[in-house]
Biopython code that builds the backbone (N, CA, C, O; Angstrom):
import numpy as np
from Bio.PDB.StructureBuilder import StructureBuilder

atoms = [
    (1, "UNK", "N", (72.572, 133.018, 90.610)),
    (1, "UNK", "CA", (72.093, 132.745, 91.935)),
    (1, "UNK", "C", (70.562, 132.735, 91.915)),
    (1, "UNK", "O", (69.945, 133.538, 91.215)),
    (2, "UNK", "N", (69.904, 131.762, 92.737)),
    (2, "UNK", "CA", (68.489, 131.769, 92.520)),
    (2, "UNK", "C", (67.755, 132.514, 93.688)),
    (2, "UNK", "O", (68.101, 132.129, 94.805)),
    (3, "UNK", "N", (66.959, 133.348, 93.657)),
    (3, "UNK", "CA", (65.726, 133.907, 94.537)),
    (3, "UNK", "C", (65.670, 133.185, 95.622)),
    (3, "UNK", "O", (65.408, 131.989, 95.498)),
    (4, "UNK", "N", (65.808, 133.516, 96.394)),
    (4, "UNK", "CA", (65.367, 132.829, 98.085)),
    (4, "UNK", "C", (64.119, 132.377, 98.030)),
    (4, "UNK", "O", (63.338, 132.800, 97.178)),
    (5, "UNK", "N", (63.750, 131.391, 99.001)),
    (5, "UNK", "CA", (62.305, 131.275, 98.926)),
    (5, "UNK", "C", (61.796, 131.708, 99.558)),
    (5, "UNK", "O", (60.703, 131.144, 99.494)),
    (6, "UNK", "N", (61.743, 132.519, 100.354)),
    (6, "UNK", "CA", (61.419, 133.782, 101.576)),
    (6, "UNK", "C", (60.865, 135.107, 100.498)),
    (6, "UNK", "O", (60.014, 135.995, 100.551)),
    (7, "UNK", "N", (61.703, 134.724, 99.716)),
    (7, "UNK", "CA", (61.261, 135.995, 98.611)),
    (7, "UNK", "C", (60.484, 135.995, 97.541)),
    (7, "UNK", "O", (59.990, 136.915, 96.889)),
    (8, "UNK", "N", (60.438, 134.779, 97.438)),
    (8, "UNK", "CA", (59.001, 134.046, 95.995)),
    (8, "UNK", "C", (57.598, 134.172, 97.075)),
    (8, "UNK", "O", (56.560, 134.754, 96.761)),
    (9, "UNK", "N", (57.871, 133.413, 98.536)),
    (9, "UNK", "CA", (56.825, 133.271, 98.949)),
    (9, "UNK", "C", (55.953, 134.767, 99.021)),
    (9, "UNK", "O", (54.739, 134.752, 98.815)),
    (10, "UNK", "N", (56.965, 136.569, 99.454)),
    (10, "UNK", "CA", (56.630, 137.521, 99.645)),
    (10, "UNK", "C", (55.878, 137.961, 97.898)),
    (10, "UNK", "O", (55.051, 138.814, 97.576)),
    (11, "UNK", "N", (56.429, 137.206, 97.310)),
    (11, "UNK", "CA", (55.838, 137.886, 95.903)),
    (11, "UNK", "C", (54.285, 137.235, 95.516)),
    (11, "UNK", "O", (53.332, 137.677, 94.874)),
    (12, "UNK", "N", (54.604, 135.669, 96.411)),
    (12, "UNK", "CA", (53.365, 135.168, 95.994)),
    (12, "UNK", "C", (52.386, 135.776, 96.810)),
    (12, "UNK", "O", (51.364, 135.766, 96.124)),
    (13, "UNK", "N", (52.131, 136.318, 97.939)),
    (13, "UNK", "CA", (51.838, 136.730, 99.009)),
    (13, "UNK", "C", (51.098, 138.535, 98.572)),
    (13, "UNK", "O", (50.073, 139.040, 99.029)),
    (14, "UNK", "N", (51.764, 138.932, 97.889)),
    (14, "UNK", "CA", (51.913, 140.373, 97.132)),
    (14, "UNK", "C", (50.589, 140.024, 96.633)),
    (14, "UNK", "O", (49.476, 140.452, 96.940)),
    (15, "UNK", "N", (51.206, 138.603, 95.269)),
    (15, "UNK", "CA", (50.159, 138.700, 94.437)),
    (15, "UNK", "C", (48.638, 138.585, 95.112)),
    (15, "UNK", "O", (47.674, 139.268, 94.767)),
    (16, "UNK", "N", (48.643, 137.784, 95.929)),
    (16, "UNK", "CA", (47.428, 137.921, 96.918)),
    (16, "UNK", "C", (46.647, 139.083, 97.601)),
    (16, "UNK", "O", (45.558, 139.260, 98.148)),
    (17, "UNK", "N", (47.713, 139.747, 97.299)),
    (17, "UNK", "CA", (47.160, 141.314, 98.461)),
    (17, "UNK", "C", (46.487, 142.347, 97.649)),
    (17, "UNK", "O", (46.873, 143.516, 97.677)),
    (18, "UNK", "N", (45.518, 141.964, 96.946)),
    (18, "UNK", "CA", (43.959, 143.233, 96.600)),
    (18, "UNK", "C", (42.956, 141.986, 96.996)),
    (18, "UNK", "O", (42.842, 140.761, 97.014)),
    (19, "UNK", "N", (42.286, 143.302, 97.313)),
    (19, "UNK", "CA", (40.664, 142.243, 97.796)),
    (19, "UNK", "C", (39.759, 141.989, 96.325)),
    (19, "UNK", "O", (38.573, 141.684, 96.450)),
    (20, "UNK", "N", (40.161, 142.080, 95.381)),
    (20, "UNK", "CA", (39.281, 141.607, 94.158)),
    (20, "UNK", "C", (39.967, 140.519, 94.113)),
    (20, "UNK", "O", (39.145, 139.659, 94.430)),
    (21, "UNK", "N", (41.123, 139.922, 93.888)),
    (21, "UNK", "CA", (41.776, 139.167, 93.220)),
    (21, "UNK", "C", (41.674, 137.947, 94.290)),
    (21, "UNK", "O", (41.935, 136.783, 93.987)),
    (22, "UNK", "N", (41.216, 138.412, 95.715)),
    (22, "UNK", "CA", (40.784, 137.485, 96.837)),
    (22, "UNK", "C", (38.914, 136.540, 96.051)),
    (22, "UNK", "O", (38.443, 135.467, 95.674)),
    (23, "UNK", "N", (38.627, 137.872, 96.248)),
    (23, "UNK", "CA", (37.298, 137.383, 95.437)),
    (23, "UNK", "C", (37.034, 136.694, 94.391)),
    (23, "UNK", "O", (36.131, 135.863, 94.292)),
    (24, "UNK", "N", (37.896, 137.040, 93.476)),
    (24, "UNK", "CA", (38.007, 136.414, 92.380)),
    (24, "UNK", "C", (38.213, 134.597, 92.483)),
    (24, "UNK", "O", (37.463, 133.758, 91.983)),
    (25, "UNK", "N", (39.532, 134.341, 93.331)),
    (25, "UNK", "CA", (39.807, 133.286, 93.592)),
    (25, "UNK", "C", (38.682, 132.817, 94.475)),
    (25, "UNK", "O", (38.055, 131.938, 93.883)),
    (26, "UNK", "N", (38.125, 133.106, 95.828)),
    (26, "UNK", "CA", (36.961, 132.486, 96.485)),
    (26, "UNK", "C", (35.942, 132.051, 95.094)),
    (26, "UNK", "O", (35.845, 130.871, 94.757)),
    (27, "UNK", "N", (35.241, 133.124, 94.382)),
    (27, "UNK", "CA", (34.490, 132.706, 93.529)),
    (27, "UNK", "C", (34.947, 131.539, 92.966)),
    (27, "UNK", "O", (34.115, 130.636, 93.053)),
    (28, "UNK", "N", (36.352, 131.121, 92.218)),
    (28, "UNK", "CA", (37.038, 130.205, 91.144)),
    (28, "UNK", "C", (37.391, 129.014, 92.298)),
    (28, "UNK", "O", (37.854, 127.931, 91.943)),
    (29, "UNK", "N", (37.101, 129.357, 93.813)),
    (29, "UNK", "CA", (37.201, 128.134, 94.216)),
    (29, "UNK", "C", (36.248, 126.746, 94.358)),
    (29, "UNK", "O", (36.563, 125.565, 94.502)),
    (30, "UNK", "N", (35.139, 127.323, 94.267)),
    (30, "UNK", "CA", (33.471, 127.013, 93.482)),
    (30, "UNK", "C", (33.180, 126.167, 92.915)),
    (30, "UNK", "O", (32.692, 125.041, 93.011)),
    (31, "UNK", "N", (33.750, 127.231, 91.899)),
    (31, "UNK", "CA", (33.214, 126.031, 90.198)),
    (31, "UNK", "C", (33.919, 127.362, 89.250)),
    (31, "UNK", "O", (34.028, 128.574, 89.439)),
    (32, "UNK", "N", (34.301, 126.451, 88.193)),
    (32, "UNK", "CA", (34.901, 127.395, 86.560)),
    (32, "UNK", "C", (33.813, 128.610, 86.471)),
    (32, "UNK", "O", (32.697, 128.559, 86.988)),
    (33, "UNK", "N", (34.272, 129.584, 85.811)),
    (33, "UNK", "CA", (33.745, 130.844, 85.707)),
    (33, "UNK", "C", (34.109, 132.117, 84.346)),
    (33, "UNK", "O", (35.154, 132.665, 83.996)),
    (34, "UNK", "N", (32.782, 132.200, 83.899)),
    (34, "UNK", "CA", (32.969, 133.252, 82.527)),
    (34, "UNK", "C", (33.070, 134.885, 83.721)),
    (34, "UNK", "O", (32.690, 135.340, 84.800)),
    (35, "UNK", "N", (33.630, 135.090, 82.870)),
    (35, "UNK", "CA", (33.887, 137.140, 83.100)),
    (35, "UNK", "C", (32.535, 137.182, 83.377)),
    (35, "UNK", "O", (32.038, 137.276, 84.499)),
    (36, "UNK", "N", (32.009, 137.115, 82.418)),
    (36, "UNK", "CA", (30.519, 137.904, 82.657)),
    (36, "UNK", "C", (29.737, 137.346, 84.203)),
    (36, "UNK", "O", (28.917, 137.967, 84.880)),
    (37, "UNK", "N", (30.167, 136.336, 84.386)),
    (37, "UNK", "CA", (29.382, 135.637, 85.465)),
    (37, "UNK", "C", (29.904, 136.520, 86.984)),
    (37, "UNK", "O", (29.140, 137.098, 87.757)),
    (38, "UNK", "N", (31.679, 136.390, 87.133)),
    (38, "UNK", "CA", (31.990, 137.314, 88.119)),
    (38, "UNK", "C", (31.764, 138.482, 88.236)),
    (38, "UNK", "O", (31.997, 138.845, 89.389)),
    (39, "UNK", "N", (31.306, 139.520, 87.393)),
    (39, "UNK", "CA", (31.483, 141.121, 87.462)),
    (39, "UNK", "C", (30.409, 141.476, 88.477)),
    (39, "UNK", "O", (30.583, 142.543, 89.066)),
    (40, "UNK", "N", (29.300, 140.746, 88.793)),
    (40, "UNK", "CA", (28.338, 141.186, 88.935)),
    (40, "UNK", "C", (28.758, 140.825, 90.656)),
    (40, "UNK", "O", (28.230, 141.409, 91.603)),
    (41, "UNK", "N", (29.537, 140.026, 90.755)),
    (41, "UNK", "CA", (29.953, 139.317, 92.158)),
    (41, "UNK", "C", (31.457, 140.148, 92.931)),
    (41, "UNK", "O", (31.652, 140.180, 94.146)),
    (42, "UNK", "N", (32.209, 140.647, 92.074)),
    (42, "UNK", "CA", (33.196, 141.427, 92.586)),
    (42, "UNK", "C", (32.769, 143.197, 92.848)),
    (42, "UNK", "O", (33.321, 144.011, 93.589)),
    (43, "UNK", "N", (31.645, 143.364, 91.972)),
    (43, "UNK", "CA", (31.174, 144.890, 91.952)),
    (43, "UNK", "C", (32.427, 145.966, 91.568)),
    (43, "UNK", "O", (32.804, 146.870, 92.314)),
    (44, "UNK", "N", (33.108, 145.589, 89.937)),
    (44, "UNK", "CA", (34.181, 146.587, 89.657)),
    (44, "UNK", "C", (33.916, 146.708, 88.129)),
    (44, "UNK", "O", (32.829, 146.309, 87.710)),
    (45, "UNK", "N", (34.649, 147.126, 87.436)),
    (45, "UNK", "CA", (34.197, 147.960, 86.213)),
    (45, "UNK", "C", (35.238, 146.291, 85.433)),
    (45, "UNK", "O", (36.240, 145.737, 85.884)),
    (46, "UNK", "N", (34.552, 146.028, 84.391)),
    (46, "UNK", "CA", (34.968, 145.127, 83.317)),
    (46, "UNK", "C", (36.714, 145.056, 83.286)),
    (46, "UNK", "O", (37.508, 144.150, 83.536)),
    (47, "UNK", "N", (36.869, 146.442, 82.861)),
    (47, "UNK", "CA", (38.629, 146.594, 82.543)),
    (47, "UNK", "C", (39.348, 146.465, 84.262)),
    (47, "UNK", "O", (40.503, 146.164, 84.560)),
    (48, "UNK", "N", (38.667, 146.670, 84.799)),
    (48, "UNK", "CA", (39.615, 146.053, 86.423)),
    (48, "UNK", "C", (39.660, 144.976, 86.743)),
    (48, "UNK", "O", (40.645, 144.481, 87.292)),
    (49, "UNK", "N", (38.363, 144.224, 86.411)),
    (49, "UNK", "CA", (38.510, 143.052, 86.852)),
    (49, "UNK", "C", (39.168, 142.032, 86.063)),
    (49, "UNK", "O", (39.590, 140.980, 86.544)),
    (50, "UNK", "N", (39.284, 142.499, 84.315)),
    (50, "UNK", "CA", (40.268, 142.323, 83.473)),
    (50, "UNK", "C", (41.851, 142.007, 83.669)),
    (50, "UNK", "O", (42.588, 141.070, 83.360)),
    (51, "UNK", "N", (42.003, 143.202, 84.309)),
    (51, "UNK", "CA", (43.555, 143.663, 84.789)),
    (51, "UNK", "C", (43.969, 142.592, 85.897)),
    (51, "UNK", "O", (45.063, 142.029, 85.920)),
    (52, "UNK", "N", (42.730, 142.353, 86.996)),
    (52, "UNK", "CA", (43.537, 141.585, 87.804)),
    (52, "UNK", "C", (43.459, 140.478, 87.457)),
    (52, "UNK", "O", (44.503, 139.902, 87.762)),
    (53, "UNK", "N", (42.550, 139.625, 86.811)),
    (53, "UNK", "CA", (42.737, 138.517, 86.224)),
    (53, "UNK", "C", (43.440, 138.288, 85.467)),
    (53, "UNK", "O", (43.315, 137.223, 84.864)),
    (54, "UNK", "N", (44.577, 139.242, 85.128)),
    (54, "UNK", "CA", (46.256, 139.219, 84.317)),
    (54, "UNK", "C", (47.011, 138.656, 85.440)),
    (54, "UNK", "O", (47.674, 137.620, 85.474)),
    (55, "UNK", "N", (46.787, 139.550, 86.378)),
    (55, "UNK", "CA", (47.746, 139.020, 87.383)),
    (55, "UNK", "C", (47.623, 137.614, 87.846)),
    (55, "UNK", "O", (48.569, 136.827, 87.834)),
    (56, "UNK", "N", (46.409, 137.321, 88.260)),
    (56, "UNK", "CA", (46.130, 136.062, 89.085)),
    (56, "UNK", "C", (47.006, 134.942, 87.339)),
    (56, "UNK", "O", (47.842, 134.046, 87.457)),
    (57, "UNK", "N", (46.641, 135.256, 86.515)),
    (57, "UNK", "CA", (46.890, 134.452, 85.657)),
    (57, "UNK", "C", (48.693, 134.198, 85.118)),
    (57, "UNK", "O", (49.176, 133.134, 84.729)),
    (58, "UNK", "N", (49.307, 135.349, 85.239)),
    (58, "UNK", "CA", (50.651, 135.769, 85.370)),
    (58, "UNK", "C", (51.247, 135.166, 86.298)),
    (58, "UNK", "O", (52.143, 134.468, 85.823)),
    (59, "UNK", "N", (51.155, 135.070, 87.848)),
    (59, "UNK", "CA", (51.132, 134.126, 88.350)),
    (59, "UNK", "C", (50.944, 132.805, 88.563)),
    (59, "UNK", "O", (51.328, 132.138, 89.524)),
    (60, "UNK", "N", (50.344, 132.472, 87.629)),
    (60, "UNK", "CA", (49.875, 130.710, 87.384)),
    (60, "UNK", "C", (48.806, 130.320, 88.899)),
    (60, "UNK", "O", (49.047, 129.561, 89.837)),
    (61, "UNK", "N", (47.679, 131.134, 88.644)),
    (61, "UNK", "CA", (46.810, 130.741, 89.505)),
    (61, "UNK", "C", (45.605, 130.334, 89.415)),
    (61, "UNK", "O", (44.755, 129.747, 90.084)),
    (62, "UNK", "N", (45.845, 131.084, 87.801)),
    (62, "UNK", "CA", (44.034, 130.945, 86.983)),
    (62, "UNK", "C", (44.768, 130.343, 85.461)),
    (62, "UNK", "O", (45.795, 130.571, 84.822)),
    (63, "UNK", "N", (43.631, 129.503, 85.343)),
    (63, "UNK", "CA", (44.079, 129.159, 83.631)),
    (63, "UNK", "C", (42.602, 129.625, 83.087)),
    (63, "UNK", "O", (41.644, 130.039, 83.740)),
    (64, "UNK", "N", (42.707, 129.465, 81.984)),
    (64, "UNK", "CA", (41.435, 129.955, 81.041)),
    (64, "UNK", "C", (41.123, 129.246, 79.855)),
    (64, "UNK", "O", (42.151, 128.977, 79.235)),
    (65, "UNK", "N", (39.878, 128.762, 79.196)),
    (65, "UNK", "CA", (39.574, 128.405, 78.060)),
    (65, "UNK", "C", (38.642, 129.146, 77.891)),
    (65, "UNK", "O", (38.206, 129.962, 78.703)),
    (66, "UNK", "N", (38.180, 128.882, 76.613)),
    (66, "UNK", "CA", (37.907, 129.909, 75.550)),
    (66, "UNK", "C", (36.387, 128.901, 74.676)),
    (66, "UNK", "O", (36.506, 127.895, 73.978)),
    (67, "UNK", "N", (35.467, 129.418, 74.942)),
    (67, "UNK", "CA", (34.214, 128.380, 74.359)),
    (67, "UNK", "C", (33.604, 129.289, 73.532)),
    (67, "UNK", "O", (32.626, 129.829, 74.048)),
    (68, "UNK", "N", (33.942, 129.729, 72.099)),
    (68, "UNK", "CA", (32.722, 130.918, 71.199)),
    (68, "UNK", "C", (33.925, 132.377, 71.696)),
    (68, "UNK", "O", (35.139, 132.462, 71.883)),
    (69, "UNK", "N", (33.027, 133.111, 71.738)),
    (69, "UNK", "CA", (33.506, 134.251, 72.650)),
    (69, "UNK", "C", (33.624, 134.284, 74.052)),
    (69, "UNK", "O", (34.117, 135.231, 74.665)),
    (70, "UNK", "N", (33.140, 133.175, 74.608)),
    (70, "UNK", "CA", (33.351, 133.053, 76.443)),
    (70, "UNK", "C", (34.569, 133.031, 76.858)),
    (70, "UNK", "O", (35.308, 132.185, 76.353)),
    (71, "UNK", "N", (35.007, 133.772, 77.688)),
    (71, "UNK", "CA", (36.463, 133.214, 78.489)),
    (71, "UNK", "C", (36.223, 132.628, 79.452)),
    (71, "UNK", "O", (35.923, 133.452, 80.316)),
    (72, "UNK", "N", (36.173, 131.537, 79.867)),
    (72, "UNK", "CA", (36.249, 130.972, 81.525)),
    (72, "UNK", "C", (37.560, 130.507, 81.540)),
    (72, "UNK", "O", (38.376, 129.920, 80.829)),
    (73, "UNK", "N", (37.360, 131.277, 83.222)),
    (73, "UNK", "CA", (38.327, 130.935, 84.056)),
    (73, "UNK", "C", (38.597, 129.516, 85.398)),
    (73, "UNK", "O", (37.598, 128.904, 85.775)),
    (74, "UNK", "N", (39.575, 129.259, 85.807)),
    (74, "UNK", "CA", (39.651, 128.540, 86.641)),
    (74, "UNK", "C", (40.793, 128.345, 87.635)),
    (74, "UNK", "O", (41.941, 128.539, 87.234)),
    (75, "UNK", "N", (40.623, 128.060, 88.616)),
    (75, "UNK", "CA", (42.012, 127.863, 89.344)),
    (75, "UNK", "C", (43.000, 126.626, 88.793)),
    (75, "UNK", "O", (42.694, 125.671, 88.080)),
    (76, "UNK", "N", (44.486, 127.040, 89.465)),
    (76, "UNK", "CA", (45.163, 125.910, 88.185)),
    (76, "UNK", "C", (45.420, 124.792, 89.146)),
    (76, "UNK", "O", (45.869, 123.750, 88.668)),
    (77, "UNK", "N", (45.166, 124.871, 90.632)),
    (77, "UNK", "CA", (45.304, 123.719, 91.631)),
    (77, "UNK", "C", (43.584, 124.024, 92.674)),
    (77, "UNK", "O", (42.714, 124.879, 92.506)),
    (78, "UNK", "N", (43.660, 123.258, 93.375)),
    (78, "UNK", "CA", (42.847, 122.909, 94.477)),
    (78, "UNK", "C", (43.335, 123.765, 95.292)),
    (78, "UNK", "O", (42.807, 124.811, 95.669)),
    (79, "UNK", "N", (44.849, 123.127, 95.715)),
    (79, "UNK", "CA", (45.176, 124.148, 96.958)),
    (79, "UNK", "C", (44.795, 125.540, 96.910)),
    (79, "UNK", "O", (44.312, 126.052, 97.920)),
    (80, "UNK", "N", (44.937, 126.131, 95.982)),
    (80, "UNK", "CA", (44.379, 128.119, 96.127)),
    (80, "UNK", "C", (43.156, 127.910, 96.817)),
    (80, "UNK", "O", (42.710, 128.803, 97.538)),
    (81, "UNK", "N", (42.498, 126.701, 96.659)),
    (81, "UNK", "CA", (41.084, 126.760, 97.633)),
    (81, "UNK", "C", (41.569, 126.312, 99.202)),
    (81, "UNK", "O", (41.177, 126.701, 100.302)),
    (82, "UNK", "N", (42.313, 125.596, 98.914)),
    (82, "UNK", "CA", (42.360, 124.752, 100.126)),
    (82, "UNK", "C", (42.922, 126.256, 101.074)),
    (82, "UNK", "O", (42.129, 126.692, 101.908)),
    (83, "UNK", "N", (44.332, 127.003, 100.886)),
    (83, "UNK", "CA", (44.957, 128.015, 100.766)),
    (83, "UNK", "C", (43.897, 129.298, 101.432)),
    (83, "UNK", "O", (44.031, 129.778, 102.557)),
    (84, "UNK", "N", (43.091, 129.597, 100.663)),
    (84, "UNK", "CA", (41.922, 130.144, 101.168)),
    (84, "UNK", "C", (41.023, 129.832, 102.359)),
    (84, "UNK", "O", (40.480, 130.843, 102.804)),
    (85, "UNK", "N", (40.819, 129.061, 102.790)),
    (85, "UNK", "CA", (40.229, 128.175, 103.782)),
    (85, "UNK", "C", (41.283, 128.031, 105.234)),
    (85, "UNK", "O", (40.854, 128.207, 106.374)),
    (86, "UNK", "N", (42.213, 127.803, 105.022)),
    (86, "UNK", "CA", (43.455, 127.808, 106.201)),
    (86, "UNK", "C", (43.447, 129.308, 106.724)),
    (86, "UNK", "O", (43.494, 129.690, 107.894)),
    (87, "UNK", "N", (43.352, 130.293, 105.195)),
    (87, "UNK", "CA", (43.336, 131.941, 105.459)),
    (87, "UNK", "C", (42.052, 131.986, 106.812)),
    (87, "UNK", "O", (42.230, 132.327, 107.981)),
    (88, "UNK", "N", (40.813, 131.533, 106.174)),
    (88, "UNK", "CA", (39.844, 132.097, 106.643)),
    (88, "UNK", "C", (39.876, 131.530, 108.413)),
    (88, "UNK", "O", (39.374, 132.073, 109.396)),
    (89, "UNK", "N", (40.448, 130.605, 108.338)),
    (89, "UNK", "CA", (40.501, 129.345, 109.724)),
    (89, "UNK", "C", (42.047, 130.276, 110.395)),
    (89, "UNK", "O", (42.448, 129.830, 111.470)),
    (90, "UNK", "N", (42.617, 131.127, 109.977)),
    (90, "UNK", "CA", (43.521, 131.836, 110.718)),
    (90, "UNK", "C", (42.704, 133.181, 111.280)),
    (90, "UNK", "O", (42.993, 133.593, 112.403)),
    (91, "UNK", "N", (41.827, 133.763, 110.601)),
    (91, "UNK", "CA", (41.279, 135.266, 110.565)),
    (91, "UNK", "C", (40.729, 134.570, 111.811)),
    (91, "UNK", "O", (41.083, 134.810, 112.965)),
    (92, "UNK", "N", (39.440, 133.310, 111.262)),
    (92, "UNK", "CA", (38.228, 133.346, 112.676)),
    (92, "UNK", "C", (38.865, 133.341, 113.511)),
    (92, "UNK", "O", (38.582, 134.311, 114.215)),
    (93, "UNK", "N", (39.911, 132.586, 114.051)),
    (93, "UNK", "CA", (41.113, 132.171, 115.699)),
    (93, "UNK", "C", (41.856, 134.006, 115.584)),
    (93, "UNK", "O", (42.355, 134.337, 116.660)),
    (94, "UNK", "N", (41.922, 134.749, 114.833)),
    (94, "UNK", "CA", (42.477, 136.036, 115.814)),
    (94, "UNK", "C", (41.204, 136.740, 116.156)),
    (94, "UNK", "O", (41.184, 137.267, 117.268)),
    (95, "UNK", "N", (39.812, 136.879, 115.182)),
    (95, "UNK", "CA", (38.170, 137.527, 115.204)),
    (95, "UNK", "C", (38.194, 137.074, 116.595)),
    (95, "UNK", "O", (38.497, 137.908, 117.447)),
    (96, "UNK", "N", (37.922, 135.882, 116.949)),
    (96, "UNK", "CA", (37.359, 134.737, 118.024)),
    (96, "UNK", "C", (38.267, 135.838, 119.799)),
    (96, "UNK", "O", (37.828, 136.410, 120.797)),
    (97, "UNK", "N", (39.589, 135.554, 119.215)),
    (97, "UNK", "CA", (40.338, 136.302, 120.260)),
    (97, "UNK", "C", (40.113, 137.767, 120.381)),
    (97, "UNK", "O", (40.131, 138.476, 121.387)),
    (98, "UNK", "N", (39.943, 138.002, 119.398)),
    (98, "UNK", "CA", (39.496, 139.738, 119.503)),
    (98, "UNK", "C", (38.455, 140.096, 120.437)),
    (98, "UNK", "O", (38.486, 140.930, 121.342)),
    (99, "UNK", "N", (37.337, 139.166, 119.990)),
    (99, "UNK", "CA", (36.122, 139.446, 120.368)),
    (99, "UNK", "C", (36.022, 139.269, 122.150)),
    (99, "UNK", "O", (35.464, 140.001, 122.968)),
    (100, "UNK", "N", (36.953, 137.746, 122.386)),
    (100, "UNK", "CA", (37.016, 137.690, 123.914)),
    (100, "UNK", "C", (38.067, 138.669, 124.381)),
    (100, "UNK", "O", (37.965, 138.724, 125.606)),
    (101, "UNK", "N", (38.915, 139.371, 124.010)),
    (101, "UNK", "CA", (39.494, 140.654, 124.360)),
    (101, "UNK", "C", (38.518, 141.992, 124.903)),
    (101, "UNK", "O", (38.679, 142.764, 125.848)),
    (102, "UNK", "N", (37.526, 141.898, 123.938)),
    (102, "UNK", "CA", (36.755, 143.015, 123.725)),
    (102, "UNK", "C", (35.320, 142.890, 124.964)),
    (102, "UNK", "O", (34.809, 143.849, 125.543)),
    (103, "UNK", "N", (34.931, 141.444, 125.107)),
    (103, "UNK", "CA", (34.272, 140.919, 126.280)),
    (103, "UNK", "C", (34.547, 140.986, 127.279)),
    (103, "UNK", "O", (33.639, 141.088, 128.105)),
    (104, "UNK", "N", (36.258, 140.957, 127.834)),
    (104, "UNK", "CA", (37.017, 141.521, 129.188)),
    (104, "UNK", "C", (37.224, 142.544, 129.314)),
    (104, "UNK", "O", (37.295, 143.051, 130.433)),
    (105, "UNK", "N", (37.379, 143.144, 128.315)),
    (105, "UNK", "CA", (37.525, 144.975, 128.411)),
    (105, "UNK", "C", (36.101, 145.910, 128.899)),
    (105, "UNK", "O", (35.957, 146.925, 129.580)),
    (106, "UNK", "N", (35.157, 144.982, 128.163)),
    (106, "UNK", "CA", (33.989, 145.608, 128.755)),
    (106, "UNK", "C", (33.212, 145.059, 130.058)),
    (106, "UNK", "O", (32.300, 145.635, 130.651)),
    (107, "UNK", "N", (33.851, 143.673, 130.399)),
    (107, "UNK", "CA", (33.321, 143.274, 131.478)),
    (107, "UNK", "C", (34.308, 144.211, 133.040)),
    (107, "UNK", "O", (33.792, 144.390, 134.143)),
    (108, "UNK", "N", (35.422, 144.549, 132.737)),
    (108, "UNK", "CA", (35.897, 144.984, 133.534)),
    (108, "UNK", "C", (35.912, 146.591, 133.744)),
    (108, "UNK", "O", (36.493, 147.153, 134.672)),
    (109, "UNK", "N", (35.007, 147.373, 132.493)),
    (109, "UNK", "CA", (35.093, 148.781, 132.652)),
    (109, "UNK", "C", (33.830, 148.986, 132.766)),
    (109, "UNK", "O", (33.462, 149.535, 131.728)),
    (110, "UNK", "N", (32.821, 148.814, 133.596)),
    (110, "UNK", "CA", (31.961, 149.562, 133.690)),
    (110, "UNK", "C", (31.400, 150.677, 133.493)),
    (110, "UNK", "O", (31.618, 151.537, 134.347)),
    (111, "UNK", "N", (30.442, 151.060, 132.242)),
    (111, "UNK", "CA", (30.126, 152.560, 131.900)),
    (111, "UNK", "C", (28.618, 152.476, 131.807)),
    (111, "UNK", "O", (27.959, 153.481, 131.545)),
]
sb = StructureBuilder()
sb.init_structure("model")
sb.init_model(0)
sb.init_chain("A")
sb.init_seg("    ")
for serial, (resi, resn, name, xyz) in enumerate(atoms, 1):
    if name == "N":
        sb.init_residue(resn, " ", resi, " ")
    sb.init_atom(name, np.array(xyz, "f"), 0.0, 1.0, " ", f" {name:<3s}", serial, name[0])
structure = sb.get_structure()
């Protein structure tokens, strides 16, 4: 029997859920990228940012070549960018509502 897709999507969704591995991908949505170039941009210790770039890659999200001793990385589609961007265009529309929530609350409580 095969996996629901309700249930791939929660795993793909998982894999998404640390804020490095967010970063990671914003950065790789850019332009290709050596280790050394991100560390300084995620602010985590070598072997973490290591670790999650297993995952993102375990997942089939990042591919990698290999130039000398360089590893660069890259996303393996567009969409993870595109993907990212829909994210951010969902956050601003609830921020946006928050904020006019927070504008009636204070327009109507006087302190």
């Amino acid at each position: 029997m095969s996996t629901p897709l309700y249930q791939l999507k929660a795993e793909f969704f998982k894999t998404l859920g640390h804020p490095v591995r967010i970063r990671v991908l914003e950065l790789l949505s850019e332009r290709e990228r050596a280790v050394s170039e991100m560390l300084p941009e995620v602010g985590v210790e070598a072997a973490s940012l290591s670790q999650q770039l297993a995952v993102l890659r375990k997942a089939n999200l990042v591919v990698t070549r290999r130039e000398g001793s360089t590893v660069y990385y890259r996303l393996t589609s567009p969409r993870v960018a595109e993907l990212l961007r829909v994210a951010r265009g969902i956050l601003s529309g609830v921020l946006e509502g928050q904020a006019e929530l927070l504008a009636d609350l204070r327009a109507t409580n006087p302190s």
